[in-house]
N, C-alpha and C positions, 0 to 999 in steps of 0.2 A: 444573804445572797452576795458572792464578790462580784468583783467588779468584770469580770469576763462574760459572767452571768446577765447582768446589767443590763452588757451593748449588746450580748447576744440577742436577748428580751426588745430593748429596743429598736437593732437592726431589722431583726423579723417584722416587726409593727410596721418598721417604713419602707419594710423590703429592701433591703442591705441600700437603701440612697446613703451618700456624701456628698455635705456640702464642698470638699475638695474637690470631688472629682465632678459634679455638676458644674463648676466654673472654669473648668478644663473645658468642659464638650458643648455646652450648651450654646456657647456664638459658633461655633464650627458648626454645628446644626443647623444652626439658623444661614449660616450664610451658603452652603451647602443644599437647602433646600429654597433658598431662595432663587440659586444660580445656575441650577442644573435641574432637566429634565429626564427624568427614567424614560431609557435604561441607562445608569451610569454604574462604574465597579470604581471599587474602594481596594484600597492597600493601607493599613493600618500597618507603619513602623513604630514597634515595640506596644502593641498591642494587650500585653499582657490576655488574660483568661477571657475578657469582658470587651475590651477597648468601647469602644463608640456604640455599640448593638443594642445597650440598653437607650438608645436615644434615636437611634434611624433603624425599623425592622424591616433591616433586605439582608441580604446574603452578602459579604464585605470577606475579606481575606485578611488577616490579621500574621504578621508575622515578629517572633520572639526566642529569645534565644530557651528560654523555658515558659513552660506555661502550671498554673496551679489548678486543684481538680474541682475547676467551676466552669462548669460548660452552657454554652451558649450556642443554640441552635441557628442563630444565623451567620454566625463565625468559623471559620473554615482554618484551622492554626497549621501554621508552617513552622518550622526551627529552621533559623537562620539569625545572622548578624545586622545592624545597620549599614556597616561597612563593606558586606558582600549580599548582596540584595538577589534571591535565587530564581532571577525571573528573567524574562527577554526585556529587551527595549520596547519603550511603549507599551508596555504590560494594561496599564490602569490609568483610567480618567481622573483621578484624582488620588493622589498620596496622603495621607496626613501624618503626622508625627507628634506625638502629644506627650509633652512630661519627659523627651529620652534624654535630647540633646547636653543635659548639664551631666547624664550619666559618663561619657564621653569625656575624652582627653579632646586638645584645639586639633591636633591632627586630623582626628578620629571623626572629629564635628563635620568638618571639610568632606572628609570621603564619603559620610552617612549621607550628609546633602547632594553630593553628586550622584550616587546611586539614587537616591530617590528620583533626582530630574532624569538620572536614564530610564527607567522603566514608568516612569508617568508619562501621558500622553499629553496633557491639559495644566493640571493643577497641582501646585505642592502649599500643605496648612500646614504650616510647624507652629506648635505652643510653646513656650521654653522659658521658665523662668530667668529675670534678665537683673544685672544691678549689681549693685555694691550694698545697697538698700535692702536687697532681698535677699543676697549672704547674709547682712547682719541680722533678720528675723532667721534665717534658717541656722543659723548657730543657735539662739534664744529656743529654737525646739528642739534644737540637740542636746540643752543642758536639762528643759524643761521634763523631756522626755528622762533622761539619764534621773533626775533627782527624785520624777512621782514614780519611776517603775524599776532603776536599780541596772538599767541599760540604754545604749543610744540606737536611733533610730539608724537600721543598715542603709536607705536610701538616702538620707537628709547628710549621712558622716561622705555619702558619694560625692553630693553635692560641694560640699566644704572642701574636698580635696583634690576635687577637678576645677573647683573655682566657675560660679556661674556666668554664661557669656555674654557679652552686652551687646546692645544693639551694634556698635559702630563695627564689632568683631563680624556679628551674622552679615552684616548688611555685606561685610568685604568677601565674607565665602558665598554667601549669592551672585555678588557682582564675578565671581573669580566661576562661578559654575554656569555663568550667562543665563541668570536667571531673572526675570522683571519683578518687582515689588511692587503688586498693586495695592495692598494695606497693611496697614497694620493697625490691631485690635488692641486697647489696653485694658488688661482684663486682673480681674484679683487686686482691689485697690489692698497695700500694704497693711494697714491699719486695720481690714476685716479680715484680711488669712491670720492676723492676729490674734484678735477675736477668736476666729476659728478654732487658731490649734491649740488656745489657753481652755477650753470650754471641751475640746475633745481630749487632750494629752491629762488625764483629770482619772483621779480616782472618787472623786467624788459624785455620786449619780445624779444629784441637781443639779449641778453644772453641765453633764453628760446632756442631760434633757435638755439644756439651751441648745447642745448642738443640736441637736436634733431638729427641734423646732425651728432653726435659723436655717437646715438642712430643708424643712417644706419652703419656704422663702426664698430659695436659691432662683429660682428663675425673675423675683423680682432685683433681689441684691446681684444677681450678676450685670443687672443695669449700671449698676453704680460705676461712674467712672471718674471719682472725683480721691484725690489724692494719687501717688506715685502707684503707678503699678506692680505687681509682684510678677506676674509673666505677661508677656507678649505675644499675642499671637498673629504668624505673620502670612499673609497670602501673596503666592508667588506665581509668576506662568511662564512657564518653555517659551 
């Protein structure tokens, strides 16, 4: 059996979960259901195929510049850009943005932020990996990925080349879009996205299976908030 075989075999078992992508969503869920009462709408910037829906089952509006052929019945996809956001003002009670911001040039960061506070009514959650710390892990699975499969990963070579933003940068294009910062989350201690992508970026199937296994685990280890963080998740209000 290869190894595509493998993850296929084990994705299905855990019904395609990632521990990546469960440490992205999982405080935005929480704090999202702790702080708002239905009926509320959702605008997902750069939502890809899935965004947020396997974690809140409502109907959410997800927008991306393309989307892949994994459909989700409470996801409603638009094509559009961050930077040109195709909605009215005050569209949505709450925006979120997860994982896009380091896709982005600093200009580009600026305008995606601003369009999300115009068409949100309430709330903007941006997730963003932040650091100098957490460039130098995201080079370490750029080479890791390059040397176990013969190629680099397209989103991680984005990351390196737009240079990931730090807090001091987001904090000045929130403050320059007049927007409040009520929190921020530190989320992905460094040391376990390590963990993570050494046990996932793997051709070897037992190692594959730790992911996995640390994948059911994820709503305990996303507690974890001990050492540097790998992203930030930030909550903002008009």
């Amino acid at each position: 059996m290869n190894i595509k075989k493998i993850k296929r075999k084990i994705n299905n078992k855990f019904r395609n979960k990632s521990l990546d992508i469960d440490m992205r969503y999982i405080p935005i869920v929480k704090y999202i259901k702790k702080n708002f009462d239905e009926p509320y709408t959702i605008l997902e910037v750069g939502s890809g195929s899935l965004g947020i829906t396997p974690y809140i089952k409502k109907k959410i509006t997800g927008l991306d510049i393309k989307f892949e052929k994994i459909n989700s019945r409470y996801l409603k996809k638009v094509k559009g850009t961050a930077t040109d956001i195709p909605f009215k003002n005050s569209s949505f009670d709450i925006v979120i943005n997860v994982d896009t911001l380091e896709h982005l040039n600093k200009k580009e960061r600026y305008e995606a932020v601003k369009e999300m506070s115009r068409v949100s009514k309430d709330k903007i959650i941006i997730a963003v990996p932040c650091g100098k710390k957490s460039e130098i892990l995201d080079r370490y699975v750029r080479d890791l990925t390059k040397n176990n499969f013969g190629k680099i990963d397209f989103y991680i070579e984005e990351h390196i080349q737009n240079g990931l933003p730090n807090s001091g940068e987001l904090k000045g294009i929130y403050k320059k879009c007049k927007l409040k910062l009520i929190k921020v989350v530190n989320n992905y201690p460094i040391w376990l996205r390590y963990a993570g992508v050494y046990f996932f970026f793997t051709k070897n199937k037992n190692k594959i299976r730790v992911y996995y296994l640390m994948t059911m685990l994820s709503p305990l280890l996303e507690r974890i908030r001990i050492g540097t963080p790998y992203r930030k998740i930030f909550i903002l209000e008009k």
